[in-house]
FIPA-455281 format. One record per residue (C-alpha): residue number from 1; x, y, z. Coordinates in Angstrom, 3 decimals. Layout:
N
- resi_c1_c2_c3
- NUM_X_Y_Z
...
end
This chain:
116
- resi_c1_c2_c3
- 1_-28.394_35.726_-20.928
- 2_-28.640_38.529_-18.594
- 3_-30.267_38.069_-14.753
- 4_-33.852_38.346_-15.255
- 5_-34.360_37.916_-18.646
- 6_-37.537_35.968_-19.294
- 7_-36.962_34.414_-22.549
- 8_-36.006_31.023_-21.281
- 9_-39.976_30.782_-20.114
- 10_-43.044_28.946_-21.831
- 11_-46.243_31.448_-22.465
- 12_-47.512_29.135_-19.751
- 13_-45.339_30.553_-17.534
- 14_-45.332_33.868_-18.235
- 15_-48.983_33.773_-17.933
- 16_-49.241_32.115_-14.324
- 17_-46.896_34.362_-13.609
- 18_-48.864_37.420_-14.847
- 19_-51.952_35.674_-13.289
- 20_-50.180_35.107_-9.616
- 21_-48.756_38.985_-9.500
- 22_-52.139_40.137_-10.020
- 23_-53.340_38.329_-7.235
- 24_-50.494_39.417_-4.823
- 25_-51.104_42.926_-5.857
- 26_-54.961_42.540_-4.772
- 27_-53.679_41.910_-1.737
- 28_-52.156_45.088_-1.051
- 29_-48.291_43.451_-2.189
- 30_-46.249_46.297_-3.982
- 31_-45.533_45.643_-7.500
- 32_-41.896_44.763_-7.345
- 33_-42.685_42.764_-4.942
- 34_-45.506_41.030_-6.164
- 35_-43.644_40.416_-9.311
- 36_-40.619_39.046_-7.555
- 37_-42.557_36.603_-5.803
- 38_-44.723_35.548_-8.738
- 39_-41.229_34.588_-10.415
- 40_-40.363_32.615_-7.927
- 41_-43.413_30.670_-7.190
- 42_-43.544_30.288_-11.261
- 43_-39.925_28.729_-10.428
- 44_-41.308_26.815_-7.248
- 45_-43.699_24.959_-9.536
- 46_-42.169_24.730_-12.903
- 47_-38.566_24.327_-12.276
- 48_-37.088_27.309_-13.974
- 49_-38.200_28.461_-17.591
- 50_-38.589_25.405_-20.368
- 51_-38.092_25.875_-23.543
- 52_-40.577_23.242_-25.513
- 53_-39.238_20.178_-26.918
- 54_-38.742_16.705_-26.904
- 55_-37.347_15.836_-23.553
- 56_-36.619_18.890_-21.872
- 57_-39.256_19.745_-20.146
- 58_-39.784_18.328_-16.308
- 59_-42.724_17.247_-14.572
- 60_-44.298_20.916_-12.905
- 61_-45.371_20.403_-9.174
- 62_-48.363_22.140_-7.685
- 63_-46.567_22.729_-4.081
- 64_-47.179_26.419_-3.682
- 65_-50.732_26.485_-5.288
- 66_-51.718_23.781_-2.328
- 67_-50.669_26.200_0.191
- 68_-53.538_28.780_-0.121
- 69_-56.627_29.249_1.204
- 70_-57.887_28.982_4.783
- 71_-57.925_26.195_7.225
- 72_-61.274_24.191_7.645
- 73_-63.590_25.370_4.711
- 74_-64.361_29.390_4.088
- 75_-65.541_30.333_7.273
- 76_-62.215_29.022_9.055
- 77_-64.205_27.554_12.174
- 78_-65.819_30.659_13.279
- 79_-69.396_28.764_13.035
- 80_-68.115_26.620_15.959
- 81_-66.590_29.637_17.690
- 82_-70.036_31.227_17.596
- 83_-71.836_28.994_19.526
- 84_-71.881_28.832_23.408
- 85_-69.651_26.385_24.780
- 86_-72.446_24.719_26.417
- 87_-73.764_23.500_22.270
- 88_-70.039_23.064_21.540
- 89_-69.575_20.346_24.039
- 90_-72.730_18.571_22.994
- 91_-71.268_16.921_19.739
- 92_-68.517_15.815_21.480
- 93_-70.806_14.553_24.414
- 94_-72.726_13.138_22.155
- 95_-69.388_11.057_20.668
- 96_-68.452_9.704_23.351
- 97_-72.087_8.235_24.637
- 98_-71.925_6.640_20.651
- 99_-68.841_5.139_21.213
- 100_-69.518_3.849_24.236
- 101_-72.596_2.270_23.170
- 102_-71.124_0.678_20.050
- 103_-68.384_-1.006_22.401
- 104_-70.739_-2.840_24.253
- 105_-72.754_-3.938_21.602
- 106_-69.236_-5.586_20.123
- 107_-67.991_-8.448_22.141
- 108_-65.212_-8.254_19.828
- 109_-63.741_-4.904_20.228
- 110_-60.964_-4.431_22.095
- 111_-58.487_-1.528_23.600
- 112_-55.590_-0.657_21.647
- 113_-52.693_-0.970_24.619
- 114_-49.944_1.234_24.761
- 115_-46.764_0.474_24.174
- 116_-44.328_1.271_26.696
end
């Protein structure tokens, strides 16, 4: 079987694959290279192509489709970024006079001590 020959792959893979490149090519990735790296995430996940049958497939993993997306929700923490510092401290102001109210109301609690 010759270097890139796709045969070895499910439909299921060919179509994620199909399905990744197109995203990588809305994002302004050439289509070599878009395809190239749709292979290999396919490869990332899957674990090579897998013919169907009894016992030789492998459990896929889902690392590389948990990597996307942004960091804190869709707006990425601009909303905080937005606001004067002044009503960005507040919250954490606002923390702190909570948890030092809720220590005195608990005999109980204690400091964590460090270890040294």
């Amino acid at each position: 079987m010759p270097r890139g020959d796709k045969s070895s792959y499910t439909d299921k893979q060919k179509r994620q694959a199909e399905h990744i490149e197109e995203g990588y090519e809305h994002r302004g990735v050439g289509k070599k290279e878009a395809e190239r790296r749709a292979w290999a995430t396919v490869n990332k996940e899957t674990g090579g192509g897998n013919k169907s049958g009894s016992g030789r497939g492998v459990p896929d993993t889902n690392v590389s489709s948990k990597r996307g997306g942004r960091i804190g929700g869709p707006r990425g923490g601009k909303a905080s970024a937005r606001r004067p510092a002044a009503a960005r401290s507040r919250p954490a102001e606002k923390a702190a006079a909570t948890r030092k109210r809720n220590a005195t109301k608990r005999p109980g609690a204690r400091k964590t001590s460090r270890k040294r």
